[in-house]
N, C-alpha and C positions, 0 to 999 in steps of 0.2 A: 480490598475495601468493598463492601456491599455497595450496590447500584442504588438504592435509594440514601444512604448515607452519603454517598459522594456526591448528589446534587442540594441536599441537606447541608451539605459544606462549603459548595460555591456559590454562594447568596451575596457577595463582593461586587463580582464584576460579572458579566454577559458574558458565557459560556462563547467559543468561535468555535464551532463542527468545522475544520478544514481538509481537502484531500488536493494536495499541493503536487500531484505525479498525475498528467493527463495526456494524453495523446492528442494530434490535431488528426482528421482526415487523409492527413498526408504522408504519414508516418504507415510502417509497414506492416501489414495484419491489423487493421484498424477499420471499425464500421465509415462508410464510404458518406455517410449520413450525420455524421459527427457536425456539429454546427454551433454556434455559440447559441443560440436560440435554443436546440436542444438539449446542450450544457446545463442551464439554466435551468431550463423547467424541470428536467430532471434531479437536479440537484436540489431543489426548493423542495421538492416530493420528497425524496430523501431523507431532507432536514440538514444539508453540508450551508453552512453562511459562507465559504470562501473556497474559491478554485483556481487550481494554478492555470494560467493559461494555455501551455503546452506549445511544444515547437516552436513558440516566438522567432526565432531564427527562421523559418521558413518563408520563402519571400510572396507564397498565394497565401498561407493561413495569415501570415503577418497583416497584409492589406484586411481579412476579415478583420482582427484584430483594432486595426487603426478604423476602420468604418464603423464598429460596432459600439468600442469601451469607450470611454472618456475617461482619464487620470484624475487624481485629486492631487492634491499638495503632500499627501501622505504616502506615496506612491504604490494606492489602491485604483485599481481599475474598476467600472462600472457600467454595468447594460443601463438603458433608459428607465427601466423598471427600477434601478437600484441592485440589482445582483453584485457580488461583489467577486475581484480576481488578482492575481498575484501573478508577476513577470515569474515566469517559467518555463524550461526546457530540460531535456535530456539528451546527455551526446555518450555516446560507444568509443570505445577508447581500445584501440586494437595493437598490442606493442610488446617485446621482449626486455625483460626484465629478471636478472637475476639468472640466466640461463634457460629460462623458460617463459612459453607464451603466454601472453596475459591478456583478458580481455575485460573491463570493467564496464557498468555505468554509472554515468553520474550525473544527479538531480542539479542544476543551476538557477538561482535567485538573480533577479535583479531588482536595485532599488529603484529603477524610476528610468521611463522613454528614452533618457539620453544613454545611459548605461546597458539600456537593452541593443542598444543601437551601436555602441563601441562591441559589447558582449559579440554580436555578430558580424560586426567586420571583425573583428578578430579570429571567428571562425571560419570565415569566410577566405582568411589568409593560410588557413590552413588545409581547406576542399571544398566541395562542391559542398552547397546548403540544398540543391532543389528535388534531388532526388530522392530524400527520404526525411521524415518529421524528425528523425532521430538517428542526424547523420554521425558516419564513420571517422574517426579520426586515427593517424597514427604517433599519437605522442603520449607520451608518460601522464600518469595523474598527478604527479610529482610538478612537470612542469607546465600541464595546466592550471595548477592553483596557484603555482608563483607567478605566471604570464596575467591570471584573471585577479588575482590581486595587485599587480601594478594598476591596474586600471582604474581598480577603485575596492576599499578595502570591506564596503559593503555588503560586494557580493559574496554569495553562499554556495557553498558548494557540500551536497550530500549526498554520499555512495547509496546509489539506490539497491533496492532487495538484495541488500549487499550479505546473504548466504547462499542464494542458488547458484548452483552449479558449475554455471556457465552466465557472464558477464554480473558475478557477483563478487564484492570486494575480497570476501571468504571463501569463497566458492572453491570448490574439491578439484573441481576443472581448470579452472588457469586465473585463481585466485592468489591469497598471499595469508602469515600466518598471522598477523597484527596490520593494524594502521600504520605503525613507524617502516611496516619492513614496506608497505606502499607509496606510501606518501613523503619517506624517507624525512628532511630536514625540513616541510612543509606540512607534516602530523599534527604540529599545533593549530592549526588555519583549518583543522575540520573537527565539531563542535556536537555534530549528529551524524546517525544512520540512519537509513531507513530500514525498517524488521523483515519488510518482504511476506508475504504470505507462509510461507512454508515456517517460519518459526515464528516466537514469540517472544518478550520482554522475561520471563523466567527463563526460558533457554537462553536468552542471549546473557541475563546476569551472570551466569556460569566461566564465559570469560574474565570479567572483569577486568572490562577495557573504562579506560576513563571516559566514558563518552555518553551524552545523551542518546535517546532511541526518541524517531517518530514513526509513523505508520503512515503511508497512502495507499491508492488502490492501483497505481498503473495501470488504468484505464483506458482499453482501447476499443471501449464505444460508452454512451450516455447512459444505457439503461439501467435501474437502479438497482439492481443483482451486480452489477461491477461498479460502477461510479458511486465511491465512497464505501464499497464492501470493506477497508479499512481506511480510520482518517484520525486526525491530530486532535485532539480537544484543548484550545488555548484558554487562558480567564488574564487577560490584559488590559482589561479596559478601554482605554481606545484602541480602534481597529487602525493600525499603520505597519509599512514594510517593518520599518525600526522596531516597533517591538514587536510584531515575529520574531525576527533575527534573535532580539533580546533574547527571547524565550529559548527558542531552539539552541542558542551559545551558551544560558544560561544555566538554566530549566527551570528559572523563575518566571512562572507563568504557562509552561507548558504544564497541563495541568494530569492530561493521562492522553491513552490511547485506544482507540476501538479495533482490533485486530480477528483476522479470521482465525477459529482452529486450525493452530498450524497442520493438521493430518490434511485438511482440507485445500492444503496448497499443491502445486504441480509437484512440486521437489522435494518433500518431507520425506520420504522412507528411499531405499535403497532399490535397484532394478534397472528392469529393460522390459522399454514399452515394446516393440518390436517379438518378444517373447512372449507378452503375457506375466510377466514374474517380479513379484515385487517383496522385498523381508523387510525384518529389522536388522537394526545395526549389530546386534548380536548375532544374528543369523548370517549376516553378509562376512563376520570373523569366523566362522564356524566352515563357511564357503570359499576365504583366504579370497575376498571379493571377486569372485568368478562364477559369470551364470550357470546354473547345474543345465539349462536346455542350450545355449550354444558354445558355451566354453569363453565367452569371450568378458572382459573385464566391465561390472557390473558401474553402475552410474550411480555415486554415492551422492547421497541424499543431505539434505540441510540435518535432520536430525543427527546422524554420523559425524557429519563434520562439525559439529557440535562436541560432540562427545571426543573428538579428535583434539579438539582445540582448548577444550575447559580447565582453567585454572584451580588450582587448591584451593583458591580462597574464592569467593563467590563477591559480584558487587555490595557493597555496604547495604543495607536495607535503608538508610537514611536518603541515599541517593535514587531509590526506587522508586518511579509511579506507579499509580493503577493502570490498570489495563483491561480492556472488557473481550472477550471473546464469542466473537457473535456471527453465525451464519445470517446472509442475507435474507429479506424475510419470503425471498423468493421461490428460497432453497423450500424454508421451512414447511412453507403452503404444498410445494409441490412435494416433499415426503410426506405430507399427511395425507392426500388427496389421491398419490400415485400416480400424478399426471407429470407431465416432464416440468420446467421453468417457465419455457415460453408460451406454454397451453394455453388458450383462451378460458379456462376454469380456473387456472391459477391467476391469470390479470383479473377475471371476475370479482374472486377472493380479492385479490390484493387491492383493486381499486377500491371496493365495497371498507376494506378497513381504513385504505386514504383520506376515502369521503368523511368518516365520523372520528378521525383521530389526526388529521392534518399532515402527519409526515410518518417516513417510516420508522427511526429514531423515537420515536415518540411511544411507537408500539415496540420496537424492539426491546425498549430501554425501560419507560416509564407504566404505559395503562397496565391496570390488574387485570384479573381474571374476570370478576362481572361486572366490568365494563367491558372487557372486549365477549365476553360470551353473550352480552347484550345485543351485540350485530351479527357476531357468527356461531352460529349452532355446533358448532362441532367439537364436541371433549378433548380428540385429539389434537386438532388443531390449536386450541388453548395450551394442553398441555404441552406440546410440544415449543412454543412461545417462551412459555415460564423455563423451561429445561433446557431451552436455547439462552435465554438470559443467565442462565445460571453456569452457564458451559458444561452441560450433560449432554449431547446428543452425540451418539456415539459416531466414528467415520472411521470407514477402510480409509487410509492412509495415501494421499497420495504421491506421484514417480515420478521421474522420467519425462515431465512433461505431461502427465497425465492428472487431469485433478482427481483429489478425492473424492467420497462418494459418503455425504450422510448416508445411514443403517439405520432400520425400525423393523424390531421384534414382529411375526407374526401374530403374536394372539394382541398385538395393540394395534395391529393393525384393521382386525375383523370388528374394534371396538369403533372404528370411525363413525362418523353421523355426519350426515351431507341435509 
């Protein structure tokens, strides 16, 4: 569906930008500066209306948590400003199964303080909560979602970046080949996935698993090149847990997704970071998956295992959303400009378009060309926006843990104007 056609169409209800996969500070490889204050402002910049809280289980982030939010009756949480957040956590699920090891994660919903607060004695019976935002467990996902549905049958549970690698539901690494061979006789109790970076909504229709898809950014700091680089687009009318849930069980109401070019994620192509050496999945058959520089079995990639996994028949087109594919506008600035992401030329840029267009969303998705060529002089820069909108910008591929890397032709690049 074109981008202005699809806000053309949601004239109903108030669009919710949500990115429901966040990290707390305490959680491992995570900016140390992470804060719900930073949360926030970052996310308003953005343009995300809702954030999952992240680590709720944790018992320091927790107290921010309880100091900062206040609940409503709808069990939506709230900074003093009005921001708005959703009980959320993610736990690692470390266990053998089927003869082999398995390592998962999985997104958790709760409906409201008291259920967050069984959610983590419950975890709590199981290991340590303090040593990590997104602690270890060693038990099946099988009998996590029977155990967390006794509790209450609200809660949600959704295999995050459930294709990479290593701790994804699919994953090549110590994944599985379907939801039923995971989740065995409790397969019906899960409703969604999440896409993960490294692939997308067309690659994943190729299964044709019955299940919805949402996007977040598993986010492990605020800045807005990660926080919200992908997120959920809901049109429910009112904002409450219940109808998320709705939406996400339904996908009445989930209305599309914002997702990065999957080449752009760590785990899209085939390789070894370690080597330098990254193919396609044709390449890596051609290779009988064995790196040519050290011999040793190469690290398959979400796109492969895709292609490993895809069914004859592809999901129904009925059942299909849109999906928008879109580098963050951090990327964008800093491939036209040649300065890195974090450059102070590239925040110049990007605050300067802040300032006259409110959020980033706004520029990624919606302003035209003379209006944005109205603040920022630069052809390329423009153009590159509109060809990011449109999902043209080309990108080596990324591995192994390694992200990709937007590409831009030389002779457009000498076209730049600063």
């Amino acid at each position: 569906m074109d981008i202005q056609d699809f806000f053309n169409s949601s004239k109903d209800y108030k669009l919710f930008f949500a990115d429901l996969q966040i990290h707390s500070k305490y959680a491992r490889a995570t900016s140390k500066d992470i804060s719900i204050e930073n949360l926030e402002k970052y996310a308003r910049i953005k343009g995300l209306d809702l954030l999952g809280v992240g680590d709720f289980q944790h018992p320091l982030w927790r107290k921010e948590i309880n100091e900062k939010l206040k609940e409503d009756n709808k069990g939506i949480l709230r900074t003093k400003t009005g921001f708005q957040f959703l009980w959320q956590t993610e736990v690692s699920l470390m266990f053998s199964q089927g003869g082999k090891r398995r390592a998962i994660h999985l997104l958790i919903f709760a409906p409201n303080t008291n259920i967050a607060d069984k959610i983590t004695q419950y975890l709590g019976s199981k290991g340590r909560l303090d040593y990590d935002g997104r602690p270890i467990f060693g038990i099946t996902c099988r009998d996590l979602v029977r155990e967390l549905k006794v509790i209450d049958d609200k809660i949600e549970i959704i295999p995050a970046h459930a294709f990479t690698p290593w701790f994804g539901l699919y994953g090549s690494g110590s994944g599985f080949n379907s939801l039923k061979e995971c989740f065995l006789d409790q397969s019906d109790k899960i409703y969604a996935i999440e896409s993960g970076m490294s692939a997308d909504p067309e690659m994943i229709w190729k299964l044709n698993e019955d299940i919805n898809i949402v996007s977040f950014s598993d986010a492990h700091s605020f800045w807005p090149h990660r926080l919200g680089r992908e997120a959920t687009i809901f049109e429910i009318g009112e904002l409450s847990y219940d109808n998320i849930i709705k939406a996400i069980r339904t996908g009445e109401g989930l209305k599309a997704t914002i997702e990065t070019p999957p080449e752009y994620g760590k785990y899209h192509y085939d390789g070894h970071r370690k080597c330098d050496f990254s193919c396609s999945p044709d390449e890596t058959k051609k290779l009988q998956g064995i790196c040519p520089k050290c011999g040793e079995k190469l690290i398959l990639g979400v796109d492969y295992r895709i292609e490993e996994l895809k069914k004859e028949k592809e999901t129904p087109i009925e059942k299909r959303k849109p999906f928008f594919k879109l580098l963050p506008l951090h990327e964008v600035i800093s491939l036209a400009i040649g300065t890195s992401v974090n450059s102070k030329s590239t925040w110049k840029i990007y605050n300067e378009l802040i300032e006259n267009f409110d959020y980033e969303f706004n520029i990624l998705l919606k302003i035209n060309k003379s209006r944005l060529f109205s603040v920022i002089k630069n052809e390329l820069l423009i153009e590159l926006i509109m060809r990011n909108r449109e999902g043209k910008i080309n990108i080596k591929p990324g591995y192994d843990g390694t992200y990709g890397i937007p590409l831009i032709e030389i002779q457009e690049q000498q076209k730049k104007l600063f």
